[in-house]
MDTraj code that builds the backbone (N, CA, C; nanometers):
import mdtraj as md
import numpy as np

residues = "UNK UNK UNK UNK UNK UNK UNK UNK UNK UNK UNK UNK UNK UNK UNK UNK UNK UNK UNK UNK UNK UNK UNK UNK UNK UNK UNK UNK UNK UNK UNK UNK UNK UNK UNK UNK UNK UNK UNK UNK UNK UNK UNK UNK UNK UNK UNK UNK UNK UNK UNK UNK UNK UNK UNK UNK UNK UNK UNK UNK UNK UNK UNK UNK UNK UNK UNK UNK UNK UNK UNK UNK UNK UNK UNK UNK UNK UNK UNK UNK UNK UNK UNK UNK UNK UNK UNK UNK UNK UNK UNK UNK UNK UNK UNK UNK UNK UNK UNK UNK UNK UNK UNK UNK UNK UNK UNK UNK UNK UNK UNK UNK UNK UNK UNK UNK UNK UNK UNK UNK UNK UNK UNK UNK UNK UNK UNK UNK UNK UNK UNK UNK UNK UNK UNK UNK UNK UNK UNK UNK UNK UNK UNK UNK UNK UNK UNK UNK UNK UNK UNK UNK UNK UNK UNK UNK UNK UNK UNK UNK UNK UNK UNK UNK UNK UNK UNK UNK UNK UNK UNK UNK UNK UNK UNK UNK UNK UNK UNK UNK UNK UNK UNK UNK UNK UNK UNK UNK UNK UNK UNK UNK UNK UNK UNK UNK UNK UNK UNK UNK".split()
xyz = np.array([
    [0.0840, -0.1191, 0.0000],
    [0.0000, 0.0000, 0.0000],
    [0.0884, 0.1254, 0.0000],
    [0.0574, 0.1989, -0.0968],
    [0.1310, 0.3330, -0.1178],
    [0.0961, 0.4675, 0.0357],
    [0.1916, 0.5195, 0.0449],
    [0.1561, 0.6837, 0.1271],
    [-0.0600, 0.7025, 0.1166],
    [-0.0202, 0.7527, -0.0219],
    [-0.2180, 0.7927, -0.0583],
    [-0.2855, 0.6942, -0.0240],
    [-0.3029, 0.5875, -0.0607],
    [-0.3465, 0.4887, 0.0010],
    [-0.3657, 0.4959, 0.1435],
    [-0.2562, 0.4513, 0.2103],
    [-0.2865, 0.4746, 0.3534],
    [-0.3490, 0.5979, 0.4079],
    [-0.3204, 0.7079, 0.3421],
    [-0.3643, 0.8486, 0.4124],
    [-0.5588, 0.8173, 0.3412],
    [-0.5705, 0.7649, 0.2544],
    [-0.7448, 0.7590, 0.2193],
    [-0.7616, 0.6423, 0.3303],
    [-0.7271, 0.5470, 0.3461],
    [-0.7858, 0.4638, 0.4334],
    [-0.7546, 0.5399, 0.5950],
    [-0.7385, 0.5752, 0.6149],
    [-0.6971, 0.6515, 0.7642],
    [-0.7874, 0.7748, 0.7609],
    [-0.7638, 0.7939, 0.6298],
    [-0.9034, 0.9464, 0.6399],
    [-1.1106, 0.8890, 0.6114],
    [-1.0503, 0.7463, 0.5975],
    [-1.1899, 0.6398, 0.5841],
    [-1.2491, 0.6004, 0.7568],
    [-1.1181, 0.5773, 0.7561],
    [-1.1777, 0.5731, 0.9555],
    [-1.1842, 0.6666, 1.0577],
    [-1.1240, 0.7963, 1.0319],
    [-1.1766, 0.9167, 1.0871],
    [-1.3529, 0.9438, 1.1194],
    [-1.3665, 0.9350, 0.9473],
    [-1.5089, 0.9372, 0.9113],
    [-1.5897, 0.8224, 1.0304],
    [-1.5714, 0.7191, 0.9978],
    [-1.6269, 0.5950, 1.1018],
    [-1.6183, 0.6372, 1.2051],
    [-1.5337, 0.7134, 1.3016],
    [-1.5094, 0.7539, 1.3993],
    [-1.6425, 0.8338, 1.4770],
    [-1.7442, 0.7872, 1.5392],
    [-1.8724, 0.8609, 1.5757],
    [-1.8372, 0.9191, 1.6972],
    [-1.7385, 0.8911, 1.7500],
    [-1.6675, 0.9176, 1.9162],
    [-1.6088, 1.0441, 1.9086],
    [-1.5672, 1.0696, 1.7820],
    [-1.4559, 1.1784, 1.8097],
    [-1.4956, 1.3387, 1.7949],
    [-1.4358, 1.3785, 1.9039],
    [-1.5333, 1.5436, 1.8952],
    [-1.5408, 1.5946, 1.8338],
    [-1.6151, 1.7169, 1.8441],
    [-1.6690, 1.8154, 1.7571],
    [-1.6970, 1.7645, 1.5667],
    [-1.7240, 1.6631, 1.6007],
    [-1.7823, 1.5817, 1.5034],
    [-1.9034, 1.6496, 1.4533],
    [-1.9895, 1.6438, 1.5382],
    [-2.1817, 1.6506, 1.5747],
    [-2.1719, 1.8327, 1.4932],
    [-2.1050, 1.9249, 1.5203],
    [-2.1121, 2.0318, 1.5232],
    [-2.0368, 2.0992, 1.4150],
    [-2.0020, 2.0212, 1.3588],
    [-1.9004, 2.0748, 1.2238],
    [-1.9544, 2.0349, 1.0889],
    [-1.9481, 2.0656, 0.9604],
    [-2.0080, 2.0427, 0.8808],
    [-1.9162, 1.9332, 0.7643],
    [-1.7895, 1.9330, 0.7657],
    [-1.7380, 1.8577, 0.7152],
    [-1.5735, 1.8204, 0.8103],
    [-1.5186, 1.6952, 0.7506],
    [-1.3690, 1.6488, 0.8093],
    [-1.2712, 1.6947, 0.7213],
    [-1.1859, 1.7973, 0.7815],
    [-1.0795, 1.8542, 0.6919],
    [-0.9891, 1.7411, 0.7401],
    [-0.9375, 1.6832, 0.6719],
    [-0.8589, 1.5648, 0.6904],
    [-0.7200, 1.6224, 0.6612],
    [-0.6872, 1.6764, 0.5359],
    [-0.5253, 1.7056, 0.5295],
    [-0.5362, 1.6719, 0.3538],
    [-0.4371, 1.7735, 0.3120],
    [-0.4382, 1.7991, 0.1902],
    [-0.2881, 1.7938, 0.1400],
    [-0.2365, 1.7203, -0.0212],
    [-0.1135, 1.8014, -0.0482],
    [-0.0541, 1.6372, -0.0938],
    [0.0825, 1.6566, -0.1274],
    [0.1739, 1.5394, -0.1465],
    [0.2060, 1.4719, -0.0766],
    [0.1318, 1.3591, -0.0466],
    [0.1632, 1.2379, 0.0259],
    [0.3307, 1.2121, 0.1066],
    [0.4384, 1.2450, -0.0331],
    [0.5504, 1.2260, -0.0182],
    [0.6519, 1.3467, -0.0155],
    [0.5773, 1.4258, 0.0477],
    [0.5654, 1.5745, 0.1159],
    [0.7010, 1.5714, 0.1910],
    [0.8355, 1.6020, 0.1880],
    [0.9566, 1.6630, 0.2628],
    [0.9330, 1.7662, 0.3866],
    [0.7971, 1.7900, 0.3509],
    [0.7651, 1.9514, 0.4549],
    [0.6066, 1.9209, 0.5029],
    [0.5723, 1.8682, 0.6268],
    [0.4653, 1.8806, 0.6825],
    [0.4335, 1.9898, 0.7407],
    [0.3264, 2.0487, 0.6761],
    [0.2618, 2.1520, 0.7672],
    [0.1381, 2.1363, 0.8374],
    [0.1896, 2.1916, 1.0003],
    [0.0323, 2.1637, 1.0812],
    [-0.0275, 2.3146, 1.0979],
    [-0.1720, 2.2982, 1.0955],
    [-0.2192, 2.4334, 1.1664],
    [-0.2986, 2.3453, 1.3101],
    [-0.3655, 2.4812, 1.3577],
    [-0.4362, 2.4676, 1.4942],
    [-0.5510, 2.3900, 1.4896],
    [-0.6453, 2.4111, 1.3628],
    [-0.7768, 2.3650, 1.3556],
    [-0.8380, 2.4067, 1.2236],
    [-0.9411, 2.3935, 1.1691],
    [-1.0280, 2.4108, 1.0355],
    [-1.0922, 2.5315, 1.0984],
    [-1.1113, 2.6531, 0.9866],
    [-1.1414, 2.7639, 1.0309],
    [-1.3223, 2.7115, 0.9188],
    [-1.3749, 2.8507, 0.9445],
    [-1.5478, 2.8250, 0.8409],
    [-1.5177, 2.7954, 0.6905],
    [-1.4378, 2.8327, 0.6083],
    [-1.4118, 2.8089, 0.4720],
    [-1.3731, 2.6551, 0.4689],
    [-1.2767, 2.6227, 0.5542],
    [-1.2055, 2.4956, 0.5701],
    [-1.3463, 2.4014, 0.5883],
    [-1.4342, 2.4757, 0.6836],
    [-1.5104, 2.3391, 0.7205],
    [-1.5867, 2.3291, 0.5940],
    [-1.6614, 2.3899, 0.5755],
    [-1.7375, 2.4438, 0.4453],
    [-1.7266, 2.3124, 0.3051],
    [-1.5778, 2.3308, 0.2747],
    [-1.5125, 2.2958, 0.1864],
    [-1.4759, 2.1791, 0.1914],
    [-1.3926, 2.1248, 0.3296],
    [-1.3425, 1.9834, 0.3817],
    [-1.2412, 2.0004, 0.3248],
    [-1.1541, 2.1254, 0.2939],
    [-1.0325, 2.1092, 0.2845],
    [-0.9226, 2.1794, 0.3826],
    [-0.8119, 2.2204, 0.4260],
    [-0.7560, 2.3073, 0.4421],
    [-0.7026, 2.4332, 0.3797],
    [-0.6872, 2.5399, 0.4578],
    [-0.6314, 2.6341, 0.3695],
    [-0.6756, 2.6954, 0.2391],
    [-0.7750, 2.7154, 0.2739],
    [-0.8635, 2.7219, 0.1138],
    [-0.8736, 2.8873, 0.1107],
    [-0.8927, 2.9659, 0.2141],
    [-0.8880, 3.0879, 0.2201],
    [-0.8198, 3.1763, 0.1666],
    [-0.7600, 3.2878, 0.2172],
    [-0.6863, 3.3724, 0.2305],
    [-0.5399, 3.3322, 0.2791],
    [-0.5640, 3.2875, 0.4130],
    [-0.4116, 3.2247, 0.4901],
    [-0.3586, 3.1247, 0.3327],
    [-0.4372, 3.0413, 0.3229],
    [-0.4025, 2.9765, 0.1886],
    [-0.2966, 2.9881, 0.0868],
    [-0.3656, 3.1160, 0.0556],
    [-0.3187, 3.1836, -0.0822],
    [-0.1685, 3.2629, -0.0135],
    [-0.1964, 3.2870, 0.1008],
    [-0.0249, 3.3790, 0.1459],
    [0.0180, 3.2919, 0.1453],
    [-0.0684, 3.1529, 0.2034],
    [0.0734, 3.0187, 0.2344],
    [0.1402, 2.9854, 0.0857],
    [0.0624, 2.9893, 0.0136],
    [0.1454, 2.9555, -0.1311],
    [0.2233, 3.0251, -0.1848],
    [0.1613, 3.2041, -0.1401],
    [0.2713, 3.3074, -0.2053],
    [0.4298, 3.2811, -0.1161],
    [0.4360, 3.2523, -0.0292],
    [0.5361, 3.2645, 0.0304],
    [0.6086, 3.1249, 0.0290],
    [0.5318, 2.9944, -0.0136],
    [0.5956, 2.8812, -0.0499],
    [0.6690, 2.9130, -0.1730],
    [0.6172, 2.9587, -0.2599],
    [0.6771, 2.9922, -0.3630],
    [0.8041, 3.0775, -0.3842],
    [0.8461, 3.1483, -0.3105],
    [0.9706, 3.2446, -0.2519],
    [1.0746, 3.1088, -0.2058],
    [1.0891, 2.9627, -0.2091],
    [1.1832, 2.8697, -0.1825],
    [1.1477, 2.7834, -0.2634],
    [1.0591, 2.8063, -0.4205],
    [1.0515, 2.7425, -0.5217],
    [0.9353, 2.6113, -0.5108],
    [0.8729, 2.6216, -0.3989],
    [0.7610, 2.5347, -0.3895],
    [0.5654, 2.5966, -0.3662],
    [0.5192, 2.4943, -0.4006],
    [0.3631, 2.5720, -0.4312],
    [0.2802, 2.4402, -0.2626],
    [0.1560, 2.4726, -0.2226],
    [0.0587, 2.3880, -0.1498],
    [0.0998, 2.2470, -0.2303],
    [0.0746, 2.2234, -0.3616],
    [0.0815, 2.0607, -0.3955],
    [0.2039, 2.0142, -0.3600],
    [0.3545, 2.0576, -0.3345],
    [0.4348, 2.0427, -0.2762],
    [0.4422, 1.9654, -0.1082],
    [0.3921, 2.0286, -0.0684],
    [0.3997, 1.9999, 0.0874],
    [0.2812, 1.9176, 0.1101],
    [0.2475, 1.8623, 0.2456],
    [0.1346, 1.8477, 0.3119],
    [0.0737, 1.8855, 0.4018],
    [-0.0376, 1.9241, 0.4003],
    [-0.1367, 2.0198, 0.4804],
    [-0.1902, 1.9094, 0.5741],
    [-0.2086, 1.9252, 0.7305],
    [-0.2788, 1.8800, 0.8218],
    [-0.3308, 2.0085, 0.9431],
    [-0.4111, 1.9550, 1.0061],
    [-0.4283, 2.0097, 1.1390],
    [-0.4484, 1.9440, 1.2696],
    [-0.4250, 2.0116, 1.3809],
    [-0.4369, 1.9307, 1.5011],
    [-0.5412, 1.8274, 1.5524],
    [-0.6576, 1.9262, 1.5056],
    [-0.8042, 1.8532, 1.4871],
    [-0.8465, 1.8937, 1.3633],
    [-0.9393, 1.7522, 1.3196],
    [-0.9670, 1.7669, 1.2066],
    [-1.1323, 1.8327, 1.1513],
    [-1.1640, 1.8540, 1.3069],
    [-1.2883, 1.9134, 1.2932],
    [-1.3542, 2.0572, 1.3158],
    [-1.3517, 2.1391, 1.3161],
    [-1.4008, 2.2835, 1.2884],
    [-1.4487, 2.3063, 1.4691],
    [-1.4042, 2.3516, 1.5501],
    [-1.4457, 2.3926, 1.7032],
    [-1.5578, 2.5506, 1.6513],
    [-1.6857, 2.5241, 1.7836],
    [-1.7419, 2.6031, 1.7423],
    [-1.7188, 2.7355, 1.7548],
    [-1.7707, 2.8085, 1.6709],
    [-1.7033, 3.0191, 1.6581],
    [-1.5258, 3.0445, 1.6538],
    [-1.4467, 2.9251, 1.6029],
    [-1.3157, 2.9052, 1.5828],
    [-1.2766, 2.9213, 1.7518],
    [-1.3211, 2.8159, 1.8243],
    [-1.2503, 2.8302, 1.9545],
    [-1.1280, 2.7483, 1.9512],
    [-1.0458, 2.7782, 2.0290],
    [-0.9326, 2.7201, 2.0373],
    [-1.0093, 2.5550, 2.0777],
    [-0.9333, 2.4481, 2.0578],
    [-0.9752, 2.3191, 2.0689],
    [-0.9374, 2.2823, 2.2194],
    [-1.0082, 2.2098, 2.3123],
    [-0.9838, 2.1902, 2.4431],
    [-0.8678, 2.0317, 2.4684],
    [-0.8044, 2.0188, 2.5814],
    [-0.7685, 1.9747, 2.5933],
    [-0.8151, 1.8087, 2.5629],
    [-0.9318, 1.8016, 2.5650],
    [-0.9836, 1.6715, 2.5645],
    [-0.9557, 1.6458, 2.4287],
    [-1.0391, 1.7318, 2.3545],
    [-1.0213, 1.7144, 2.1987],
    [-0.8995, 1.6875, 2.1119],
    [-0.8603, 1.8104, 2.1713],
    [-0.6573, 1.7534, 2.1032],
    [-0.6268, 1.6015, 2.1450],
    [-0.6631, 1.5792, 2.2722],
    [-0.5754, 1.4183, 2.2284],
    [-0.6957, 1.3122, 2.2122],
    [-0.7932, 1.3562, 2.1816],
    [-0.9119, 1.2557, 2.1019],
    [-0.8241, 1.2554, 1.9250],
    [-0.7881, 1.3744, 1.8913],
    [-0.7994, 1.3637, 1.7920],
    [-0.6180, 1.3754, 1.7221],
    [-0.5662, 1.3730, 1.8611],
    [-0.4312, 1.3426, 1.8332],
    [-0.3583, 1.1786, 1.7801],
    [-0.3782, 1.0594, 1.8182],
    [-0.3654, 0.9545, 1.7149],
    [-0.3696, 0.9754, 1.6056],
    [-0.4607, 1.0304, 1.5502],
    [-0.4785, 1.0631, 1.3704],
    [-0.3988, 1.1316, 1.3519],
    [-0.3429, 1.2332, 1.4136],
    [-0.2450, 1.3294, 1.3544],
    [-0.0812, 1.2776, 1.3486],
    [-0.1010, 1.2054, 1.4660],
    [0.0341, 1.1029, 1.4675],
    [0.0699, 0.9919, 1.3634],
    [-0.0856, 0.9343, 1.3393],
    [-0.0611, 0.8466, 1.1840],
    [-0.0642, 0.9079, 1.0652],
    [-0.0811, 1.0472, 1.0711],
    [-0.0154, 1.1235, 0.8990],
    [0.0918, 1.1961, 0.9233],
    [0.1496, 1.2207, 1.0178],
    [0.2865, 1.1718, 1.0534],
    [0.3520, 1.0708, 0.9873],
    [0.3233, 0.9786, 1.0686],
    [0.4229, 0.8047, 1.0679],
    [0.4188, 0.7999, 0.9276],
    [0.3011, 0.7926, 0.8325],
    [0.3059, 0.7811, 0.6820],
    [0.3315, 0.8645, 0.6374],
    [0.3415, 0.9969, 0.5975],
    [0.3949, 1.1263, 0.5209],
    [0.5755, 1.0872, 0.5649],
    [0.6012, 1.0679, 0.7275],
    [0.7285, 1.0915, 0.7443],
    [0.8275, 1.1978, 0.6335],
    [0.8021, 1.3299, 0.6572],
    [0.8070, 1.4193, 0.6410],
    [0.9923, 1.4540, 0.7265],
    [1.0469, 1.5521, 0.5840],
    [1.1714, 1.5636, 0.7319],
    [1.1903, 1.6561, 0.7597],
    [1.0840, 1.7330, 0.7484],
    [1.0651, 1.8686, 0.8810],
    [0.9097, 1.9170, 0.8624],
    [0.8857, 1.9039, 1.0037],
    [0.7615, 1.9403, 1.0387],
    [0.6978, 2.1218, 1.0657],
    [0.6377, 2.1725, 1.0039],
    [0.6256, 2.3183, 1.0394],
    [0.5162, 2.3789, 1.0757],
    [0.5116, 2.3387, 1.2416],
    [0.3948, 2.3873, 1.3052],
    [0.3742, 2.5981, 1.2330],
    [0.2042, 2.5747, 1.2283],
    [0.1901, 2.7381, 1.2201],
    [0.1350, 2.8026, 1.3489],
    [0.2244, 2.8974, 1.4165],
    [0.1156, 3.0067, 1.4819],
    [0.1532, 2.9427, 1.6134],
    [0.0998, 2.9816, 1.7178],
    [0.0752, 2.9760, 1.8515],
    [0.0921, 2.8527, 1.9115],
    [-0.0524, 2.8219, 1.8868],
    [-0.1074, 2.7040, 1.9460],
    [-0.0672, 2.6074, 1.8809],
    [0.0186, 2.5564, 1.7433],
    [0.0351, 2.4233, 1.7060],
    [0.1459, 2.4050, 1.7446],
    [0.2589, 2.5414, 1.7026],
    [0.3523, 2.5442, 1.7891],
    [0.4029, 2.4612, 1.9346],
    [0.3069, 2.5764, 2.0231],
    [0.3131, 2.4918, 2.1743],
    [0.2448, 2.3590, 2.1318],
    [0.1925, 2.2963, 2.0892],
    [0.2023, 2.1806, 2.0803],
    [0.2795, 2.0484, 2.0263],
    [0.2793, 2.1326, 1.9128],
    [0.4058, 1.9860, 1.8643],
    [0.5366, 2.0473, 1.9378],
    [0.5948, 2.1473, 1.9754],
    [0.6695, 2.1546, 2.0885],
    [0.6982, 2.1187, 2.2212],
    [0.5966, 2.0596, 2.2446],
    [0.5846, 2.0042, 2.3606],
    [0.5870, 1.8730, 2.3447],
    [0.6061, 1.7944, 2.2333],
    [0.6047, 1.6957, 2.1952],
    [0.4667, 1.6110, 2.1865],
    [0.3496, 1.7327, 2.1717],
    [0.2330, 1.6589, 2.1535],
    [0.1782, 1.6000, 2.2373],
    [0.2209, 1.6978, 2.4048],
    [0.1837, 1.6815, 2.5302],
    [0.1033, 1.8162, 2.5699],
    [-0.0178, 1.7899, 2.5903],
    [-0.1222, 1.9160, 2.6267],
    [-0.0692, 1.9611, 2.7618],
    [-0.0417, 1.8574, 2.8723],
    [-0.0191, 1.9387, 3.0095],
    [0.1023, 2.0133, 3.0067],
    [0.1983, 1.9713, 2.8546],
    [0.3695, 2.0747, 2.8839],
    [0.3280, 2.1664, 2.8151],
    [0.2287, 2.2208, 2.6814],
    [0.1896, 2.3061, 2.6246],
    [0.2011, 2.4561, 2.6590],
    [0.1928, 2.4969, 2.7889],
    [0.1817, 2.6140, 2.8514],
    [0.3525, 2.6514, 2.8369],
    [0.4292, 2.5159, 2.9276],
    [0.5309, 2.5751, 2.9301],
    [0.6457, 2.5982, 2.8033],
    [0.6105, 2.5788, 2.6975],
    [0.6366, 2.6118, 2.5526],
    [0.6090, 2.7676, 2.5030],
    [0.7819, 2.8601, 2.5018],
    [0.7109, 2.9513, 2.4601],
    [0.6688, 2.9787, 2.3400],
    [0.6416, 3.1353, 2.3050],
    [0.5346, 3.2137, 2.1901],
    [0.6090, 3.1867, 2.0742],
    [0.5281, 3.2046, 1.9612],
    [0.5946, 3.1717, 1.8200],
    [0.6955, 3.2874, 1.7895],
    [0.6615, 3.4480, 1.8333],
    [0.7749, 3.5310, 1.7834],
    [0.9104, 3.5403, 1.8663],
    [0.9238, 3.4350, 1.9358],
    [1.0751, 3.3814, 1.9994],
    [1.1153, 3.2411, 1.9130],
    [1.0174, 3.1600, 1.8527],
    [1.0156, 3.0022, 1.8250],
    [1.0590, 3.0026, 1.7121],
    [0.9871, 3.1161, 1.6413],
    [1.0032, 3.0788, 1.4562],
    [1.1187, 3.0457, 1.4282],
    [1.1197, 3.0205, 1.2785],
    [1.2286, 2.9810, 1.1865],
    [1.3644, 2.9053, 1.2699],
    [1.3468, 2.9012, 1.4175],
    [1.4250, 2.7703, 1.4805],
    [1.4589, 2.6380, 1.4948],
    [1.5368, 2.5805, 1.3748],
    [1.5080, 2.4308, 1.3662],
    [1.5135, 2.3201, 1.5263],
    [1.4390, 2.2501, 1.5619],
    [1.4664, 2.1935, 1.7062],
    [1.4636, 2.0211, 1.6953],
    [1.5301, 1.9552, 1.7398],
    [1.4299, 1.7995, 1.7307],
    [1.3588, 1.7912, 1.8720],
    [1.2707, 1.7286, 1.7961],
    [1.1176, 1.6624, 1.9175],
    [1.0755, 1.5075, 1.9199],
    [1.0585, 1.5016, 2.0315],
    [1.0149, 1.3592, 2.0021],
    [0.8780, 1.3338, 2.0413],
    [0.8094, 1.3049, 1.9130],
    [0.6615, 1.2921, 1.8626],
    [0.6075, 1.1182, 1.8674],
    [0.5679, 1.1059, 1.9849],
    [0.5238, 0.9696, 1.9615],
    [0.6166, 0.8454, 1.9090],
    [0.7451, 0.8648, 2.0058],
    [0.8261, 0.7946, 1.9726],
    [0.9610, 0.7863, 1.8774],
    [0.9304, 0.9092, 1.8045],
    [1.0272, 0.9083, 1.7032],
    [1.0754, 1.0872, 1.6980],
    [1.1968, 1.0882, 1.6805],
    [1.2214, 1.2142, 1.6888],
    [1.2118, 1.3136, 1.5218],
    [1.1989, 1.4307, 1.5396],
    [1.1270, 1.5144, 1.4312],
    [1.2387, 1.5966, 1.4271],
    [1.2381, 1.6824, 1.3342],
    [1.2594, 1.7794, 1.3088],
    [1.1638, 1.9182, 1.2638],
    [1.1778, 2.0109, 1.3684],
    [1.0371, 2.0478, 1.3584],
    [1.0949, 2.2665, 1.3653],
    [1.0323, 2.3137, 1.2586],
    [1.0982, 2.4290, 1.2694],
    [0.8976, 2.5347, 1.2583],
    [0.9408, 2.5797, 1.3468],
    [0.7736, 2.6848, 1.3722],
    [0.8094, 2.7714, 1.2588],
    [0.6981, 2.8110, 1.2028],
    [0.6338, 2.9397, 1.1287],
    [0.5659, 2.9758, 1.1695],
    [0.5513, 3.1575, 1.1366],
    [0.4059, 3.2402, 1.1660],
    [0.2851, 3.1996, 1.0826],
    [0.1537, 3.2024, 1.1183],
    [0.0603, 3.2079, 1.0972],
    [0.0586, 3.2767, 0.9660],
    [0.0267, 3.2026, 0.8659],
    [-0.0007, 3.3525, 0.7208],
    [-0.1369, 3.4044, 0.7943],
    [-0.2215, 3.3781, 0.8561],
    [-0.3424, 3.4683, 0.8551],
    [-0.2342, 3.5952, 0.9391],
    [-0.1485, 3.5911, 1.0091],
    [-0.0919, 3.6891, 1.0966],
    [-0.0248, 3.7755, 1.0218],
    [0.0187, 3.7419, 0.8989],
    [0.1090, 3.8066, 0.7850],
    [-0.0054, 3.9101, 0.6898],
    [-0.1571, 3.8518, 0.7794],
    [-0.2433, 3.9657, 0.6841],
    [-0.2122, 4.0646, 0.7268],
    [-0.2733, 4.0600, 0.8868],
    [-0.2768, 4.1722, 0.9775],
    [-0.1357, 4.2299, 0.9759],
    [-0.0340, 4.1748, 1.0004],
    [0.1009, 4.2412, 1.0030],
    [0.2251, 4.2222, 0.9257],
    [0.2282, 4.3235, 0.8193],
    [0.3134, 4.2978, 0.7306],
    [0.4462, 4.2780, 0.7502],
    [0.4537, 4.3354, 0.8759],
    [0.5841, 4.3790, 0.8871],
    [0.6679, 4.2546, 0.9062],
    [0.6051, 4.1470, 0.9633],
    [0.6579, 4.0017, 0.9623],
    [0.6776, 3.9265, 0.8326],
    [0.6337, 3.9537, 0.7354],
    [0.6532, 3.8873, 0.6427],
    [0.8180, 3.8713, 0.5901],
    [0.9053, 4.0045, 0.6176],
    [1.0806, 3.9333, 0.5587],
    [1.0507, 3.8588, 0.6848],
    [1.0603, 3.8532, 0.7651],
    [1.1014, 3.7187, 0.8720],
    [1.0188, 3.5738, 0.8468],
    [0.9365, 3.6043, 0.7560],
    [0.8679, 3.4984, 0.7478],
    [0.9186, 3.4310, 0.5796],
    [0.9529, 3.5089, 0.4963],
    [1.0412, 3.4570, 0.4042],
    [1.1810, 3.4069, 0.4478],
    [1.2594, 3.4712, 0.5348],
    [1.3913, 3.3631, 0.6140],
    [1.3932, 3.2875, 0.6773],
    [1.2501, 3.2585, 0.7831],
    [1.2524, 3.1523, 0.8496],
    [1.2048, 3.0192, 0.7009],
    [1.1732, 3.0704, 0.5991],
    [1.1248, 2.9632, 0.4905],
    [1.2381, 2.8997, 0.4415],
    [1.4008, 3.0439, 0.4293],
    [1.4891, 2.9637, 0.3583],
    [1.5283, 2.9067, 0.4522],
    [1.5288, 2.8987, 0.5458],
    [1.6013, 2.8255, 0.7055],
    [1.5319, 2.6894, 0.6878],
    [1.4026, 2.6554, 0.6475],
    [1.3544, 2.5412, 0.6040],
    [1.3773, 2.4710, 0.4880],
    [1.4249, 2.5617, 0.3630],
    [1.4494, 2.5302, 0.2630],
    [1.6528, 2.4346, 0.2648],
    [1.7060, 2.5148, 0.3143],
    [1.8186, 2.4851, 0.3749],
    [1.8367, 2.3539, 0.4537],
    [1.7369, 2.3424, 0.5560],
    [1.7172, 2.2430, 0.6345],
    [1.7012, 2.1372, 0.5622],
    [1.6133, 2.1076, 0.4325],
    [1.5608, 2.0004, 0.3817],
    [1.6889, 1.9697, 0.3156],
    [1.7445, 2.0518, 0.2518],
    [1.8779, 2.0419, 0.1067],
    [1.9697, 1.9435, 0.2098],
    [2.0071, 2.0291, 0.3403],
    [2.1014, 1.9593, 0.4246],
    [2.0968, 1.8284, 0.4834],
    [1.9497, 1.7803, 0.4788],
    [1.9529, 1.6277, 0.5026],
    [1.9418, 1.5478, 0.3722],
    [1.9265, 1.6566, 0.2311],
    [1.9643, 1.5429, 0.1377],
    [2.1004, 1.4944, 0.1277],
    [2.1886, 1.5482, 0.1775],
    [2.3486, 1.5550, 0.1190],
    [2.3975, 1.4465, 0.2364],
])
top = md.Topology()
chain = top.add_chain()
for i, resn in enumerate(residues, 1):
    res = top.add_residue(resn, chain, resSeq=i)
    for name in ("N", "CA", "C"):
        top.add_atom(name, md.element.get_by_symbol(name[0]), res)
traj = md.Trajectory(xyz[None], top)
């Protein structure tokens, strides 16, 4: 069984999944989008209203910066792979509660294990402190903010296996504030760099 393969059958039992939160209240499963055999995993926090809408990620605005600025290290969205922490839309975009993240953390760990990706790039805040913490909700707090974290390559160990995991800002944050955006094009070549250096 190929990467796609496994990621459709894993995104087949999500669906089956009647247990898992914010299920009941969301309108579709953004499961994760992009090249299976993806060098560059990207996580966000959660499915915003377009995302749920759609059942995809990144379909918005954040989207379209994420691509403009993929493209500044010669890569587009079909390049990489798109996931999120939860795969289900929290209601009025609340941050996702502790319960939920690790209801819905296994799944995120098995498009992991299959993408095996060799650098992971949490966006923003909250995915940050999380896959920083190694995908532990109670160390989460003590993980600091993304504008100390970014473009810092670190290893983590994610469910057993250690990562390589370098934070980015939020493109929705690059709407509101431009002024981050050169830092957000160097923390990209710092990723771009990163990947070249484990081909060699």
């Amino acid at each position: 069984m190929n990467k796609a393969q496994e990621l459709k059958k894993l995104e087949e039992k999500i669906l089956r999944d009647s247990s898992l939160p914010l299920r009941e209240s969301a309108t579709n499963l953004v499961f994760g989008k992009g090249n299976p055999d993806a060098k560059i995993l990207i996580i966000g926090e959660a499915p915003g209203k377009q995302e749920d809408l759609q059942g995809v990620p990144f379909v918005g605005a954040a989207g379209k910066n994420l691509d403009k600025f993929l493209r500044t290290i010669g890569l587009t969205l079909d390049d990489v792979y798109i996931a999120n922490v939860v795969k289900y839309r929290p209601p009025e975009n609340r941050n996702p509660t502790v319960r939920e993240i690790e209801m819905h953390a296994p799944y995120l760990f098995e498009q992991i294990r299959i993408i095996n990706p060799r650098v992971i790039c949490p966006l923003g805040n909250f995915a940050t402190k999380y896959i920083l913490s190694g995908c532990d909700t109670q160390k989460m707090k003590s993980v600091g903010g993304i504008s100390s974290l970014h473009g810092k390559p670190v290893n983590v160990m994610i469910h057993g296996e250690v990562r390589r995991v370098i934070p980015l800002y939020h493109p929705a944050a690059l709407i509101y504030n431009r002024s981050l955006i050169p830092e957000m094009e160097a923390d990209l070549r710092i990723v771009k760099e990163e990947i070249s250096k484990i081909h060699k």
